[in-house]
C-alpha positions in Angstrom: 0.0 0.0 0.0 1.1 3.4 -0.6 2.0 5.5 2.6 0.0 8.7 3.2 0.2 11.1 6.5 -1.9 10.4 9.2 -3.9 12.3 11.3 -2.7 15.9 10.6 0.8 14.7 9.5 0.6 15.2 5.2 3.5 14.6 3.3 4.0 17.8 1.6 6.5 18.8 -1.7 8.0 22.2 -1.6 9.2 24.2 -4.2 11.5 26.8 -4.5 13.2 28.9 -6.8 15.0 31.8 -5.4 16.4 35.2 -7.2 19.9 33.4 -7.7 17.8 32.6 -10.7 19.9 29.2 -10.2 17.1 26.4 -10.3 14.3 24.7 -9.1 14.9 23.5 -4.8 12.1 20.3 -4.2 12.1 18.8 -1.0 9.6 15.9 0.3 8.6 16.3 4.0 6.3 14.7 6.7 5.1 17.6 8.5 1.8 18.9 10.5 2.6 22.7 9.9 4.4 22.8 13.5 7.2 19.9 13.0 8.5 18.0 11.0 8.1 14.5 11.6 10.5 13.2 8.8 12.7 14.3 6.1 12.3 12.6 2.7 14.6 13.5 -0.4 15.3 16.7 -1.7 17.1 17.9 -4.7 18.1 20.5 -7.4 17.2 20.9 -11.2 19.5 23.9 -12.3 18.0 26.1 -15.1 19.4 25.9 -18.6 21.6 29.3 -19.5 18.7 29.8 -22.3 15.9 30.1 -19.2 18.7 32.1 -17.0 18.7 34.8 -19.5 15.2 34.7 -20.1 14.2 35.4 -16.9 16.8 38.0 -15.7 15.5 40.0 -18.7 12.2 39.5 -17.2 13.5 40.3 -13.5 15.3 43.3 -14.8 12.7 45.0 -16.5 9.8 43.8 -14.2 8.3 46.9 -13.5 7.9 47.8 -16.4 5.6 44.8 -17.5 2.2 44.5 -17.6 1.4 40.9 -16.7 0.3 40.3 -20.2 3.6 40.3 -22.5 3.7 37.2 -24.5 7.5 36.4 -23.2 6.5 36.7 -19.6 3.8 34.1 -20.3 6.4 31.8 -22.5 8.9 32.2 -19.2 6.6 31.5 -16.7 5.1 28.4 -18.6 8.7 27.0 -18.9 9.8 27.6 -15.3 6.9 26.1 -14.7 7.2 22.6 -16.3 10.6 23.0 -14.8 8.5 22.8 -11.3 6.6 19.9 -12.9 10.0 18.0 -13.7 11.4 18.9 -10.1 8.4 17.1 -8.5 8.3 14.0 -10.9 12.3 13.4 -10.1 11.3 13.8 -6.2 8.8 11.3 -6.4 10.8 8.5 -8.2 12.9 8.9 -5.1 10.1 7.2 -3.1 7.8 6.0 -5.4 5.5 4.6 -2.4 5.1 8.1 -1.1 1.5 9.6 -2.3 1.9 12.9 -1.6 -0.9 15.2 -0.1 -0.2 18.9 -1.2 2.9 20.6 -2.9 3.9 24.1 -1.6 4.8 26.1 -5.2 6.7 29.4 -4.2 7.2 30.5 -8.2 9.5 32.9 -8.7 10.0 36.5 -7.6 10.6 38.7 -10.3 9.5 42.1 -8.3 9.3 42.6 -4.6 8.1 46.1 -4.0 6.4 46.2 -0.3 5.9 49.8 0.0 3.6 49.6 -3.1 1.6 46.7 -1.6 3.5 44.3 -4.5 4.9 41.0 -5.1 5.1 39.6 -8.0 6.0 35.8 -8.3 5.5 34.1 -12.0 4.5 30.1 -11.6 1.2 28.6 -13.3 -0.2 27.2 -9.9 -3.3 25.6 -12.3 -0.9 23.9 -14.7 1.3 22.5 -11.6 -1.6 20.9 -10.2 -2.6 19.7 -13.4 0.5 18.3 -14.5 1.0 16.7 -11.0 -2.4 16.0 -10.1 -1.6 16.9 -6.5 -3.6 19.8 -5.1 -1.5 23.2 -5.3 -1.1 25.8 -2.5 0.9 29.0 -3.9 0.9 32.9 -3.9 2.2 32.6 -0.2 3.0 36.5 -0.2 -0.6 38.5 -1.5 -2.4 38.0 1.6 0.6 39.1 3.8 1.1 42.3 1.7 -3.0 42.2 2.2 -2.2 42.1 6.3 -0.1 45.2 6.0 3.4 43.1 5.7 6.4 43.0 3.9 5.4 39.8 2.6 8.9 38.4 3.3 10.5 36.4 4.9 8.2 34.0 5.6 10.7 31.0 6.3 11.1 32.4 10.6 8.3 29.6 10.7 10.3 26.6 9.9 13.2 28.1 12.0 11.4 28.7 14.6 9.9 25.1 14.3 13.1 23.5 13.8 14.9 25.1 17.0 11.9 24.7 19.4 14.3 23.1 21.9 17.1 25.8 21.8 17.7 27.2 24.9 19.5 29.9 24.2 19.2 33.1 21.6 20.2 32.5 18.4 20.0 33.7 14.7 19.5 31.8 11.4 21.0 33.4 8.2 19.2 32.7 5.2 22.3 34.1 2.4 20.4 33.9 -1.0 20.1 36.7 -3.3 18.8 38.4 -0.9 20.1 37.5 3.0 17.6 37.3 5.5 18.0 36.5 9.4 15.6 34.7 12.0 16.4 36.3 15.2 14.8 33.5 18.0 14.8 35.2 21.6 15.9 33.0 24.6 12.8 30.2 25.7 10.8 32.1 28.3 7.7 30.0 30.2 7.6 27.7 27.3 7.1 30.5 24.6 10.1 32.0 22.2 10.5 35.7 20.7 10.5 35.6 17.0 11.5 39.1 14.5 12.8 39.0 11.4 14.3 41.1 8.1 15.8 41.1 5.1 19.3 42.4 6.0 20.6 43.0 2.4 22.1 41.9 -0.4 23.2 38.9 -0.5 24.7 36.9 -2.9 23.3 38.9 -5.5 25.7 41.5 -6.5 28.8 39.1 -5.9 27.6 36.7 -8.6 26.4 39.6 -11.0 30.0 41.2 -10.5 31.7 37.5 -11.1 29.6 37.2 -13.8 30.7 40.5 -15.5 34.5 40.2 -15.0 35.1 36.1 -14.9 32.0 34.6 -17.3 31.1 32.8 -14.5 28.1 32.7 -12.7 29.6 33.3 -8.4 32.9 33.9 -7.1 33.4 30.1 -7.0 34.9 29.6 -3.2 35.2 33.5 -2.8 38.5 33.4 -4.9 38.1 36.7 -6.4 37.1 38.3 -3.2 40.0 36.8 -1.5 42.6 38.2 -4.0 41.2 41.7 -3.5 41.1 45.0 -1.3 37.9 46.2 0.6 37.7 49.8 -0.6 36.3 51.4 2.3 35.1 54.6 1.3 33.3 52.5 -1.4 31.5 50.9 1.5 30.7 53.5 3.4 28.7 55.1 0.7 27.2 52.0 0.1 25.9 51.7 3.7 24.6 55.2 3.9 21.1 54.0 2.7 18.5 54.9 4.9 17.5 51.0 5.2 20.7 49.8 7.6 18.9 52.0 9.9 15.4 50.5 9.6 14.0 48.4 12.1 12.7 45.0 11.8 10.5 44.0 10.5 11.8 45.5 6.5 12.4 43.4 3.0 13.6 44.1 -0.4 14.0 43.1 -3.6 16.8 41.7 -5.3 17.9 44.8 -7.6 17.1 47.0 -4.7 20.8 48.0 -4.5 22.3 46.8 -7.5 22.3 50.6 -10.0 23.9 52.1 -6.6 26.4 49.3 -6.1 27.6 48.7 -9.7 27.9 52.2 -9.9 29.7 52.4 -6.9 32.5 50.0 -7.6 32.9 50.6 -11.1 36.5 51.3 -12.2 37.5 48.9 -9.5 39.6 46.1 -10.1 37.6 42.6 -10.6 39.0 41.4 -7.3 38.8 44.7 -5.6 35.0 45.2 -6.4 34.5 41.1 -5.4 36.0 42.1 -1.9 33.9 45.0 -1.5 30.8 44.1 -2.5 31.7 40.6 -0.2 32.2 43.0 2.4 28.6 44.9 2.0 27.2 41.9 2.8 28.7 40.8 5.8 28.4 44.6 7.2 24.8 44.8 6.3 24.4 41.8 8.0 26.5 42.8 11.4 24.9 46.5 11.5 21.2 45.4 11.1 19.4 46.5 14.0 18.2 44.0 16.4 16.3 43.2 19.4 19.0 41.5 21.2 22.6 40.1 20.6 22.0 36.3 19.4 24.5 34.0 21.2 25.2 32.5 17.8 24.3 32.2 14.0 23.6 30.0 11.8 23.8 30.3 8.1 21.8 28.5 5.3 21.6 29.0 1.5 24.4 29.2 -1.0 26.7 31.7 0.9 27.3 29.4 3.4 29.6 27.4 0.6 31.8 30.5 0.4 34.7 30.1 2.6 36.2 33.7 2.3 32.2 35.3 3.4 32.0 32.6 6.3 35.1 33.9 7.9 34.0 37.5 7.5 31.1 36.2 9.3 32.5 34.7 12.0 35.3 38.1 11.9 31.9 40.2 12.3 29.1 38.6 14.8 31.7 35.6 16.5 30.1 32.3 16.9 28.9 31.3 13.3 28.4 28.0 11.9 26.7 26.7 8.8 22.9 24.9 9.8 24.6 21.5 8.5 26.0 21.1 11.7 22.1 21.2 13.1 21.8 18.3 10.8 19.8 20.3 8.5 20.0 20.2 4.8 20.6 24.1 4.2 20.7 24.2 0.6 17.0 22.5 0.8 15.5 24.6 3.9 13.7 27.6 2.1 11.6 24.3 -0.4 11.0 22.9 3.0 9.4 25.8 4.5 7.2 25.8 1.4 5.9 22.2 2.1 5.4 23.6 5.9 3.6 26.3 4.8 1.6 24.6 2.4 0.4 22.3 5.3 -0.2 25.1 8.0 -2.7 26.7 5.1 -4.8 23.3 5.0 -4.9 23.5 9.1 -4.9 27.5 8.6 -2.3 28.1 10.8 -1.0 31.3 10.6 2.7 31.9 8.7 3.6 35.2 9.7 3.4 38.0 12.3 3.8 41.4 12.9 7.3 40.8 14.7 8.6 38.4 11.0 6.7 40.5 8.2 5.0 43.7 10.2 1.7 42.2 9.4 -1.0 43.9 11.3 -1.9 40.5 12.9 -1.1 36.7 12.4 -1.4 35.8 9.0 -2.4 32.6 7.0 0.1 32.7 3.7 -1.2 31.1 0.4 -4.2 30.1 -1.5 -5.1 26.6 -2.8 -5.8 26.3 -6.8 -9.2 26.4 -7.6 
């Protein structure tokens, strides 16, 4: 017989597809919404070059677009199958696993909270189609509906994971984007939770590789490490009225790139790499907080780069990647999604006004119709 979740435990698929504009995250979990009960596979289908281009030409001139262009809906049919693929590869992993719901993020090609806006491209209706498992997505309308910043919404599975953590801690999310997860000390039972978008993140590191090495990161942060943090450069670039922001604040993935390009144009490749390494870490170490976590925890790709892991550690002290939680942190943002998917079935809220500056707890996502 094929195995199905019981009682309130569904085995959930989420996907995930972040502005690295890398590929398509899937990961299979057993979860109620609150926990997760066990892990299943996850995995990675990258993006052909073809697609990469596609939709950074998309990203790059998003707000400019209506919604209707023929080329938006070519993209978004194509990163959708891509979806489809991802879920059909995840399932031949455990062919007796039916699952119950997928959790389809899309992907963000405008993030624009002060105008009420974000804009995520993904054919929900054709994913449940293809799939024929039901389809919970457009996790970030009703948040922006709540008065949020309809990100981050992954302090959930964070705060879900680290339940029995004692002490104060932070989890660094270092996408395109970085976020952190900033989890107060365990008081009568119940934990603190705020959180932000601190910055860039990888973003401007791998468009700057990109420009000057054909490549699409700073592989190992071998550039950066060869190079010379231009301080007056940084400075200007952490004069934006943002740094100074409280929690909860978010942003999109080109929110700093005209400045920053600008900025370090003329330097040398290396140079600018160091630099531009070196907004990250700061915009990280200067955001302002509730508390000082007694250590950090970093997920996503950053945590492969050697030379931004010791700035890290250089910058907030105790910092370790989430593997040595035993967490999978390349998969942890399409897990979230298969959380969140199940907390909308049991409508249990996603986000608060302490993680998004929502006016009250709010449920994320819809199902397709």
């Amino acid at each position: 017989m094929p195995e199905t979740g019981s009682g309130d435990l569904r085995w959930a698929i989420g996907l995930m597809s972040g502005t690295s504009l890398d590929g398509v995250d899937a990961a299979l979990v057993l979860t109620d919404g609150e926990r997760i009960a066990e892990y299943g596979p996850a995995l990675t289908l990258p993006y052909d070059q073809m697609l990469r281009d596609r939709m950074r030409l998309l990203l790059d001139h998003a707000v400019e677009l209506s919604g209707s262009e023929a080329d938006l809906k070519d993209v978004e049919r194509e990163v959708t199958l891509r979806h489809v693929e991802a879920v059909s590869a995840l399932r031949q992993m455990m062919p007796t696993i039916v699952p119950d719901v997928v959790g389809f993020h899309g992907q963000t090609i405008l993030h624009q909270p002060g105008m009420g806006r974000s804009w995520q491209i993904g054919d929900g209706a054709l994913l449940q189609e293809q799939c024929g498992i039901p389809v919970i997505y457009d996790f970030r309308a009703r948040d922006l509906d709540y008065g949020g910043e309809g990100a981050p919404l992954v302090p959930v599975l964070h705060a879900a994971l680290l339940d029995r953590e004692e002490k104060s801690v932070a989890v660094l999310n270092i996408g395109g984007v970085a976020n952190v997860t900033l989890l107060g000390p365990v008081k009568d039972g119940n934990r603190q939770v705020w959180a932000c978008d601190t910055g860039p993140g990888n973003a401007l590191l791998d468009d700057w590789a990109e420009r000057h090495t054909g490549t699409a990161c700073d592989t190992n942060g071998a550039l950066a490490s060869r190079g010379v943090v231009k301080q007056d450069v940084l400075e200007r670039l952490l004069n934006g009225s943002y740094f100074s922001r409280p929690m909860p604040k978010s942003l999109d993935r080109l929110s700093f790139h005209g400045p920053a390009m600008e900025a370090v144009r003329g330097l040398s490749a290396e140079d600018g790499a160091a630099t531009l390494l070196e907004f990250t870490v700061e915009a990280i170490a200067r955001t302002p907080m509730e508390f000082t976590p007694d250590k950090w925890f970093v997920a996503g790709g950053g945590r492969h780069n050697p030379v931004l892991m010791d700035r890290l550690r250089s910058r907030l002290g105790d910092v370790s990647s989430v593997d040595v939680l035993g967490w999978d942190g390349d998969a942890l943002e399409a897990q979230c999604f298969a959380l969140l998917a199940v907390r909308y079935l049991r409508q249990l809220p996603s986000s608060w006004p302490q993680t998004t500056g929502t006016r009250q707890a709010c449920v994320a996502g819809r199902a397709v119709a």
